[in-house]
C-alpha positions as CSV (number, residue, x, y, z in Angstrom):
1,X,34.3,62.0,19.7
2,X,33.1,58.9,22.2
3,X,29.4,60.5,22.7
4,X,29.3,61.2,18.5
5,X,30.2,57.8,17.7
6,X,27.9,56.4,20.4
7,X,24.8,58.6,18.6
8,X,25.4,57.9,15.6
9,X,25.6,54.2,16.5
10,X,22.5,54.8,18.2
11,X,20.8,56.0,15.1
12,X,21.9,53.4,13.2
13,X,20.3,51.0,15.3
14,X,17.4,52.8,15.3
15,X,17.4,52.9,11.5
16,X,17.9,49.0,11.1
17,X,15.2,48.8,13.9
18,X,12.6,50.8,12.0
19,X,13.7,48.8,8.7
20,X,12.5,45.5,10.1
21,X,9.1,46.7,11.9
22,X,8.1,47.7,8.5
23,X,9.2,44.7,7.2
24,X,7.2,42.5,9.5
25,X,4.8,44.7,9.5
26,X,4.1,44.0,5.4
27,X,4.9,40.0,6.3
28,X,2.0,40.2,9.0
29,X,-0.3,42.1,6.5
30,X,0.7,39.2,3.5
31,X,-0.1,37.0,6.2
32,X,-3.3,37.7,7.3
33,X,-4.2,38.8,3.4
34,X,-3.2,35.2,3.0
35,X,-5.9,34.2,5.9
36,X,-8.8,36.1,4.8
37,X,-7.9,34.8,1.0
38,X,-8.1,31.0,2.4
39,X,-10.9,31.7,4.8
40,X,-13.2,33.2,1.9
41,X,-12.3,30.6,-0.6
42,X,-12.9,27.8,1.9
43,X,-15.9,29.5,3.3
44,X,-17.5,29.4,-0.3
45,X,-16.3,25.6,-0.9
46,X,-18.4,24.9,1.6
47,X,-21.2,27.0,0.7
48,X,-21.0,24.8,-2.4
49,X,-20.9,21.6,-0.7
50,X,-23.8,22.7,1.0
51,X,-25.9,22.9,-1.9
52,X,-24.5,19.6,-3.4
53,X,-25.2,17.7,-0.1
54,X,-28.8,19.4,-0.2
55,X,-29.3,18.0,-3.6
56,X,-28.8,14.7,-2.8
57,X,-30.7,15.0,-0.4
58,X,-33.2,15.9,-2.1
59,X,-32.9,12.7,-5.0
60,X,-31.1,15.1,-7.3
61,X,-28.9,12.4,-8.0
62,X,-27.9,13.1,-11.8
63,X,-27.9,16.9,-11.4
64,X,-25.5,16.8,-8.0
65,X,-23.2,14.2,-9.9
66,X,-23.0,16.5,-12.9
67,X,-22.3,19.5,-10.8
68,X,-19.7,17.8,-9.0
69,X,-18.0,17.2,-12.2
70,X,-18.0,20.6,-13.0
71,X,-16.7,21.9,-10.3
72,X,-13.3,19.2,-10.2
73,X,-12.8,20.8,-13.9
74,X,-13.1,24.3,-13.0
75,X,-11.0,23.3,-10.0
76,X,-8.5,21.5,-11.8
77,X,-8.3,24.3,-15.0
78,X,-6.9,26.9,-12.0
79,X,-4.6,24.3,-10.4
80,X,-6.8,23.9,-7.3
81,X,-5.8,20.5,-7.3
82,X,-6.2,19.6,-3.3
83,X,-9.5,21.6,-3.3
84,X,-10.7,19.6,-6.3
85,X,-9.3,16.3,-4.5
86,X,-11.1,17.2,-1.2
87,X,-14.1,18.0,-3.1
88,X,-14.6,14.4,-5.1
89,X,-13.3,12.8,-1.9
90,X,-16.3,14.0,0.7
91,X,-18.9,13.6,-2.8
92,X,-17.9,10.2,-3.5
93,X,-18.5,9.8,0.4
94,X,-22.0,11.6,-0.1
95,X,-22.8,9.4,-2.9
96,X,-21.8,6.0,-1.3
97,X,-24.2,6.9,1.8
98,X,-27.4,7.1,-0.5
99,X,-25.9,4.1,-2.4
100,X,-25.3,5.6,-5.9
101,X,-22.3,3.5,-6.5
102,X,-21.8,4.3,-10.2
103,X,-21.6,8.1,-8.9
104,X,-19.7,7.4,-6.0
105,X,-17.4,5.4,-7.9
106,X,-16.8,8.0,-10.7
107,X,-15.7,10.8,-8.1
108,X,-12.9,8.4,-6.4
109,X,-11.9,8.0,-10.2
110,X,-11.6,12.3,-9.9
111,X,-9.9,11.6,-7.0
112,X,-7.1,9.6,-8.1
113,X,-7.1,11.7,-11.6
114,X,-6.6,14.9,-9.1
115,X,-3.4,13.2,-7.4
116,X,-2.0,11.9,-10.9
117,X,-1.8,15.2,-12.7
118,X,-1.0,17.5,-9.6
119,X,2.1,15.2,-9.1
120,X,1.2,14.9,-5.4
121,X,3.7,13.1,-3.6
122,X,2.6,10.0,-1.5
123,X,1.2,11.1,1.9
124,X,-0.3,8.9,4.5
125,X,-3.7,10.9,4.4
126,X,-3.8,10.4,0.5
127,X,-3.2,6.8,1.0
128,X,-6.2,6.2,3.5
129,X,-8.7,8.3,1.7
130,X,-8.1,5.7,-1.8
131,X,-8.3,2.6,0.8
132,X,-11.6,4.3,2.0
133,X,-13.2,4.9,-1.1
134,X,-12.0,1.3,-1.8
135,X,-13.4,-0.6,1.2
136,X,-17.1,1.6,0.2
137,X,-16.9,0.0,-3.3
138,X,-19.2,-2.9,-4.4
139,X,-16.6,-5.6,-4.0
140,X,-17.4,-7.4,-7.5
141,X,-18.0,-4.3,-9.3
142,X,-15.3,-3.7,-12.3
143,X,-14.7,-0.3,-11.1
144,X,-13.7,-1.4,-7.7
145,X,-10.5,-3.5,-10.1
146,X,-10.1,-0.2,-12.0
147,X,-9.8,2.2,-9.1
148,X,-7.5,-0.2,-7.6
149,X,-5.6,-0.9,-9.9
150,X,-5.0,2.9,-10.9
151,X,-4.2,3.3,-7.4
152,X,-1.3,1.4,-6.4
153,X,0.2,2.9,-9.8
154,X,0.1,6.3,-8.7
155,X,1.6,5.4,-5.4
156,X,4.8,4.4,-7.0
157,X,4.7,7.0,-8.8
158,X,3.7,4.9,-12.1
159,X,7.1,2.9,-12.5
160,X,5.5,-0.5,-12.8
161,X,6.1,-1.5,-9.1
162,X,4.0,-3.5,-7.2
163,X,2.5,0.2,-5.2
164,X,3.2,1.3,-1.9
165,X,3.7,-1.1,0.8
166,X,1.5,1.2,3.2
167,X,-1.7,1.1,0.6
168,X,-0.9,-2.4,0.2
169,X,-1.1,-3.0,3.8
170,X,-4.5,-0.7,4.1
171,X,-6.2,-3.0,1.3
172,X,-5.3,-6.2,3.1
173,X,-7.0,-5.2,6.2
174,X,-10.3,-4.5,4.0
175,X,-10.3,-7.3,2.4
176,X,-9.6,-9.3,5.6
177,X,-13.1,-8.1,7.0
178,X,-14.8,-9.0,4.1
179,X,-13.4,-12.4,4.2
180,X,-11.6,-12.4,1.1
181,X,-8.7,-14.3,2.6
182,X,-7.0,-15.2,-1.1
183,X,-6.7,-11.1,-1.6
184,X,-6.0,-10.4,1.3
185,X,-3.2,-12.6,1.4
186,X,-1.7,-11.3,-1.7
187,X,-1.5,-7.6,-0.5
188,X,-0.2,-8.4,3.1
189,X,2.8,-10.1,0.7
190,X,3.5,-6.8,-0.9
191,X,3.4,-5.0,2.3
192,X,5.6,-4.7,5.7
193,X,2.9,-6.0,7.8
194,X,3.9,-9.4,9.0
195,X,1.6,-9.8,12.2
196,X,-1.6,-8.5,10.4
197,X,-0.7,-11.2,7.9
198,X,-0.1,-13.9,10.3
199,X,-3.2,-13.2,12.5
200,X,-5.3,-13.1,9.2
201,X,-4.0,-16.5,8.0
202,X,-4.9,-17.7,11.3
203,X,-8.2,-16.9,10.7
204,X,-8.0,-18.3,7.1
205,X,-6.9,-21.4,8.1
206,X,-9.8,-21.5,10.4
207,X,-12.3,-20.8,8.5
208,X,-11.2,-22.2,5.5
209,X,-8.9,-25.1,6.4
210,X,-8.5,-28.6,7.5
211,X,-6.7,-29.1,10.4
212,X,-4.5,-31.1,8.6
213,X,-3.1,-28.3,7.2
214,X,-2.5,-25.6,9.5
215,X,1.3,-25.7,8.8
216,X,0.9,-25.0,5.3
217,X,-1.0,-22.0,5.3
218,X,2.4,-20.2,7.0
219,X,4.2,-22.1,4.8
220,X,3.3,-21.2,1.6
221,X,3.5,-17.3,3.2
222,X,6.7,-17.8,4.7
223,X,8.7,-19.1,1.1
224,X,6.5,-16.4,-0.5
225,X,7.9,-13.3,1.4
226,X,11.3,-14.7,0.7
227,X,10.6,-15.0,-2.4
228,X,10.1,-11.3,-2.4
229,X,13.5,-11.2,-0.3
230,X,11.6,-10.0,2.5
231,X,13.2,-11.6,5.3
232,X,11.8,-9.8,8.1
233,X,8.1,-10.2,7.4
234,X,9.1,-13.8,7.1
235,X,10.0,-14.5,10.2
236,X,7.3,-12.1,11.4
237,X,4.7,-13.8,10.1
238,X,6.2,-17.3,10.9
239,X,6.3,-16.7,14.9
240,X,3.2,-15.1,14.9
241,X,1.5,-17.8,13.3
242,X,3.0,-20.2,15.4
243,X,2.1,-18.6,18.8
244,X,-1.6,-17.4,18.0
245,X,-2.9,-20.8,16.0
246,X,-5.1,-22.5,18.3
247,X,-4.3,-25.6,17.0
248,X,0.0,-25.6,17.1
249,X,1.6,-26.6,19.7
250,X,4.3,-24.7,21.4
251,X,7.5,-24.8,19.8
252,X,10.3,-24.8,18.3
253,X,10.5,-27.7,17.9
254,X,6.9,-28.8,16.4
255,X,4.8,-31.5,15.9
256,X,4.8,-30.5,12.2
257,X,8.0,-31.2,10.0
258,X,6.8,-28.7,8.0
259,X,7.2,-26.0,10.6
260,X,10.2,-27.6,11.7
261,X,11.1,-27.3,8.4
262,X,10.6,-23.2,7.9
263,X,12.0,-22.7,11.2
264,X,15.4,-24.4,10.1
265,X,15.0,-22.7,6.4
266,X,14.6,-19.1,8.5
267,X,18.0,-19.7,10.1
268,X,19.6,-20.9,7.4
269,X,18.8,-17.9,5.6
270,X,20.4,-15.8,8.2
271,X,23.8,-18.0,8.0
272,X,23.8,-17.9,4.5
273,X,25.7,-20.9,4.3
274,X,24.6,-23.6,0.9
275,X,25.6,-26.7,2.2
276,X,23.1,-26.1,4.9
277,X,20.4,-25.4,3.0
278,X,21.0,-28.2,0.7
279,X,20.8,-30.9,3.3
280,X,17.8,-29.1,5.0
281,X,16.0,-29.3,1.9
282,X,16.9,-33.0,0.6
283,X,15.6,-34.2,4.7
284,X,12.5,-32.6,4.5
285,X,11.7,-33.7,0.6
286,X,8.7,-36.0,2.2
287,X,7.3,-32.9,3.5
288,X,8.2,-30.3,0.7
289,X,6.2,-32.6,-1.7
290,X,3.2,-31.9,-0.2
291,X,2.8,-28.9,-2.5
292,X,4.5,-28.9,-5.9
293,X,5.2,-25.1,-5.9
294,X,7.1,-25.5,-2.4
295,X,10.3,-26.5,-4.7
296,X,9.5,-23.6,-6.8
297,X,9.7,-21.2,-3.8
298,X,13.3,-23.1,-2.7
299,X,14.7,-22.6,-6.2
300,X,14.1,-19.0,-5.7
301,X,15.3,-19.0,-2.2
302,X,18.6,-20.7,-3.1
303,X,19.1,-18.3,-5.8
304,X,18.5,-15.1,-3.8
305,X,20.1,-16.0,-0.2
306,X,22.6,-18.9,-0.9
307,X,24.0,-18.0,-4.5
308,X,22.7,-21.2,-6.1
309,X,23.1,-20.7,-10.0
310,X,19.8,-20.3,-12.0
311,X,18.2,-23.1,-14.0
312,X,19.1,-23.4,-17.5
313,X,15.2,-23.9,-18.3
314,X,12.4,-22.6,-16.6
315,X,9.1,-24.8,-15.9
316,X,7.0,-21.9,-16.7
317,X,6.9,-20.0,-20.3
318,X,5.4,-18.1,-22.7
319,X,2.2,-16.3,-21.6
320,X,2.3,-18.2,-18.5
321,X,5.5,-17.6,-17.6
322,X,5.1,-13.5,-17.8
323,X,1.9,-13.5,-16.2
324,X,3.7,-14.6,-13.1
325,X,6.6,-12.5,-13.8
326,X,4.4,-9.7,-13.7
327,X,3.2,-11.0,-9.6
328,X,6.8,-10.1,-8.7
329,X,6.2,-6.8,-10.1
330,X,9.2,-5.3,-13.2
331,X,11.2,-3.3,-11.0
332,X,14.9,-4.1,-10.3
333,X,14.4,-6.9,-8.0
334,X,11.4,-8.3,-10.5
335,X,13.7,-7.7,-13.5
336,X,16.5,-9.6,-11.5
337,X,13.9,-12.6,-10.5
338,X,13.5,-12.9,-14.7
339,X,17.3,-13.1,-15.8
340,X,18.2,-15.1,-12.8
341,X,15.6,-17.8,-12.2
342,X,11.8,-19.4,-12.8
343,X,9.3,-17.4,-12.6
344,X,7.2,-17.3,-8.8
345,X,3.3,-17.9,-8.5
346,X,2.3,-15.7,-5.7
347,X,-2.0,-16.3,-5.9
């Protein structure tokens, strides 16, 4: 009875055995179906980029653009949407490198149209392609504006946020080598890079600035980022600042009130505590009125950190007023900036 029980126990093993060779045997053969599949189709996608690149080349501008856009719709009609995408990314590329801009510029549309309607979610690689394409755009061309703006949209997925703080961060650093401190600025505000912003506003303030005023290009960075309730980046781009500038000397404390001032405001924040930052703000009025927005800024501040109560009037309105509503972006936090308190210049 043992030695039956152990055969058929045997068998049955064996059975099970047999069942699951063939069945990796058919999951090897999908597999490498799969592989010869992907192979062949990528194998003739480059066949075809071969003949476009050949084309231009040649000076077949018109025709290679045209055929471009025919293959992104034939692409995008069988849901090849990261084969399209891939396609209009190393065109546009093509196209930048013989200087057709309008062509070039039309393809990075393709490419952003590709990551809209396929519903791609927000990758790293997607995010560096569209600061690519952007940092090989004329910079005072209105497509340049377009594709941008189109951009940070899709990488919020089109809720009418202010767009990825990674893309944000990628745009700042362009702009930064083209010397466009003023946009630059603004997208290392909506991003998570503090350092990159402080060692660009050093720079700014070099190039740009009187020494006299060193202290209040951190500053106005400093109140702006909280302003945005981004406390870390703050303080970030505060010590930063304050250790790279050439022209500051070691502190806490400064030479500056100003600084003095921010580095006060930055603890105060963390203590949370109203009386404090009421009597910070009346002993450094003589400083604070060096720019008429910086009382702006603390309004906010007070609001957001120290649970001061909103004004009953803002000093901004109408059009105005929503245009800089819209800096602060209309997600919850924006939304909350308009119900609670004035409205926040961030240019």
């Amino acid at each position: 009875m043992g030695v039956f029980f152990c055969a058929s126990a045997f068998c049955t093993v064996n059975a099970w055995l047999g069942c699951w060779a063939e069945l990796l045997g058919t999951m090897m053969s999908e597999q490498e179906a799969l592989k010869c599949s992907s192979a062949r189709n990528r194998g003739g996608t480059q066949r075809v980029e071969g003949k476009l690149r050949a084309s231009v080349e040649k000076g077949d501008y018109y025709e290679a653009h045209q055929m471009y856009k025919t293959l992104f719709f034939r692409y995008m009609s069988q849901a090849k949407h990261a084969d399209a995408r891939e396609l209009m990314y190393n065109g546009a590329q093509l196209f930048f490198s013989y200087n057709q801009l309008n062509s070039a510029a039309d393809l990075s549309m393709l490419v952003l149209e590709s990551l809209e309607k396929s519903e791609a979610t927000v990758e790293d690689e997607d995010l560096e392609h569209l600061a690519k394409l952007f940092s090989l755009m004329d910079p005072n061309s209105p497509e340049r504006v377009a594709f941008v703006s189109r951009a940070l949209k899709w990488s919020t997925g089109g809720s009418g946020k202010l767009g990825s703080p990674k893309l944000h961060q990628l745009l700042a650093v362009t702009l930064w080598k083209e010397q466009n401190y003023s946009e630059s600025r603004y997208h290392f505000l909506h991003s998570s890079d503090g350092e990159g912003c402080a060692q660009m506003l050093v720079e700014y303030s070099a190039q740009r600035g009187f020494r006299s005023e060193v202290d209040m290009f951190v500053a106005q960075a400093v109140l702006q980022f909280l302003c945005l309730k981004n406390k870390n980046s703050a303080s970030v781009v505060f010590s930063t600042y304050t250790q790279k500038h050439p022209s500051i000397e070691k502190g806490p404390p400064f030479v500056q009130p100003l600084l003095n001032f921010i580095w006060f405001l930055l603890l105060a924040v963390d203590g949370g505590k109203l009386t404090v930052f009421t009597v910070l703000c009346e002993q450094y009025q003589p400083s604070l009125k060096r720019d008429p927005m910086y009382n702006e800024y603390l309004d906010r501040i007070g609001q957001l950190f120290f649970g001061v109560p909103p004004k009953q009037s803002s000093s901004y309105g109408g059009l105005l007023g929503n245009l800089l509503n819209s800096l602060m972006g209309s997600d919850e936090e924006g939304e909350e900036a308009q119900e609670d308190g004035s409205p926040i210049e961030l240019d």
